[in-house]
C-alpha positions as CSV (number, residue, x, y, z in Angstrom):
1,X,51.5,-142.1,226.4
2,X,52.0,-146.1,226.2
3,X,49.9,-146.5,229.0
4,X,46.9,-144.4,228.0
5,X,47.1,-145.6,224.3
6,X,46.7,-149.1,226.4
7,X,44.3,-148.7,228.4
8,X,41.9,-146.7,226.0
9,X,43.1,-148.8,222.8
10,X,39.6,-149.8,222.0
11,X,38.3,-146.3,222.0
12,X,40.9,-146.4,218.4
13,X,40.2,-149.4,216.7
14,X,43.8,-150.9,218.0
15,X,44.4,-154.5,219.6
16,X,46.8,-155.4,222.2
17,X,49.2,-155.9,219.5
18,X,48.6,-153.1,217.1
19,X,49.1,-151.0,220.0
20,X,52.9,-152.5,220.4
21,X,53.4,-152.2,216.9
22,X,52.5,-148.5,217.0
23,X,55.3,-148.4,220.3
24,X,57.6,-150.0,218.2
25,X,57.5,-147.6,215.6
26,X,57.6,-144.9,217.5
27,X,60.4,-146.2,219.5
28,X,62.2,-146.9,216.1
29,X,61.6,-143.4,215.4
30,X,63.8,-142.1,218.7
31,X,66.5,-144.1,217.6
32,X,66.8,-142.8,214.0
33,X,66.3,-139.3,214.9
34,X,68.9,-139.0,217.9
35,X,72.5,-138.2,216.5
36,X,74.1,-140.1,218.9
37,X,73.7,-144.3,218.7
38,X,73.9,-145.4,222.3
39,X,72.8,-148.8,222.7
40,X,70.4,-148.2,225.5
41,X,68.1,-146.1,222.6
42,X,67.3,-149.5,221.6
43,X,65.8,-150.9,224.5
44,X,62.5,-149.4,224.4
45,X,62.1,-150.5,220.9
46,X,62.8,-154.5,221.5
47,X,60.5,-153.9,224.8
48,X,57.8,-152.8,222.3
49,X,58.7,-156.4,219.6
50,X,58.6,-158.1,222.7
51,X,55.3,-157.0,223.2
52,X,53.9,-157.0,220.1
53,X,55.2,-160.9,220.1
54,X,53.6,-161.5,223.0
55,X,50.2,-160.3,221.8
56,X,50.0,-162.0,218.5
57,X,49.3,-165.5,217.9
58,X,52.2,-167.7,216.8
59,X,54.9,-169.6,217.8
60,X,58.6,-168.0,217.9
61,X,59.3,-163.8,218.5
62,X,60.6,-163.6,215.3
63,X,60.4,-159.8,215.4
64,X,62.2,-159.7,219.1
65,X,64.9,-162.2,217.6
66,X,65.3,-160.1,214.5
67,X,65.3,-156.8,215.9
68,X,67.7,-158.2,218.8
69,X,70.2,-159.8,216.2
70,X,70.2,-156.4,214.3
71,X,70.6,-154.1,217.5
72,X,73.8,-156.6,217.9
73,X,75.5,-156.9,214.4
74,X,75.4,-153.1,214.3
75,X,76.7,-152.6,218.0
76,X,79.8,-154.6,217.4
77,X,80.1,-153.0,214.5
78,X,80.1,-149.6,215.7
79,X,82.8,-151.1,218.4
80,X,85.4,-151.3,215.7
81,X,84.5,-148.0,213.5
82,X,87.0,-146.2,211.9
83,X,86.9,-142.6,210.4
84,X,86.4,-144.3,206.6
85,X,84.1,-146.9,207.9
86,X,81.7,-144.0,209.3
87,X,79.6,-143.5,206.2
88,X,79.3,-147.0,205.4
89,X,77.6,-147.6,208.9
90,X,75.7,-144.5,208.9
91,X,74.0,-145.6,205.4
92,X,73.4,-149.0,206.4
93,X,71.6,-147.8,209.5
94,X,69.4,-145.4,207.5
95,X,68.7,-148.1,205.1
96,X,67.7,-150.4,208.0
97,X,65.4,-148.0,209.6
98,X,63.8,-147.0,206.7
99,X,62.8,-150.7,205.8
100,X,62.3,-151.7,209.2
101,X,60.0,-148.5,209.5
102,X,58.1,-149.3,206.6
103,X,57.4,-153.0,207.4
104,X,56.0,-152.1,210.4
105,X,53.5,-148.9,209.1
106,X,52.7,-151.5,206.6
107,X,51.6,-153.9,209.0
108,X,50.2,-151.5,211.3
109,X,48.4,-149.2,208.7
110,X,46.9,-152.2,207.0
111,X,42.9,-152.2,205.9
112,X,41.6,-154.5,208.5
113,X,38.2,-154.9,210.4
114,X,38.0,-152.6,213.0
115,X,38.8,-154.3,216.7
116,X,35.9,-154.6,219.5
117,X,37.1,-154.7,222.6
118,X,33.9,-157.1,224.0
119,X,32.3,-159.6,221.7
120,X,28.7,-158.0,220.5
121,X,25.8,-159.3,222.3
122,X,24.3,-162.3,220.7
123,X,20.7,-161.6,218.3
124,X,17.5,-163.4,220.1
């Protein structure tokens, strides 16, 4: 599906990086709705920030840096779980989905002018 959203982006309004954001969301998605938290469920999400840093103009990935430095902290965390510390990383996870999920459909969903894929012809 990444692939053909790709190549046929401009047939739905979406840029090079609107197109990772959407991947990224989707990939943040997988994670928060597979019971088990194996590390590896990340990857294709911080693929999809890489890409979406990639493709939009600035200097530093902050959003591949982030989402790295979050994938970590709750990794080691989940190295050291006990039974009473359970809930206490399950609701922190939730709560960092659910805001990292809505800061991207807020970016992604935003009212914007729609993308051309070749600059319109010039008026003689």
């Amino acid at each position: 599906m990444p692939v053909g959203l790709a190549l046929r982006r401009g047939r739905f309004g979406l840029s090079g990086a609107d197109a990772m954001a959407l991947l990224a969301l989707l990939g943040l998605l997988r994670c928060a709705l597979d019971p088990l938290d194996n590390v590896y469920y990340h990857v294709p999400l911080l693929l999809a920030l890489i890409g979406w840093d990639a493709l939009s103009p600035g200097g530093l990935p902050l959003r591949t840096l982030t989402g790295l430095a979050v994938a970590l902290l709750f990794r080691q965390w989940a190295l050291h779980l006990t039974d009473a510390d359970l809930v206490a990383y399950n609701n922190a996870y939730i709560a960092v989905v659910v805001f990292v999920g809505a800061a991207i459909a807020a970016v992604l969903f935003r009212p914007r002018r729609r993308f051309t894929p070749y600059p319109a012809p010039a008026a003689a």
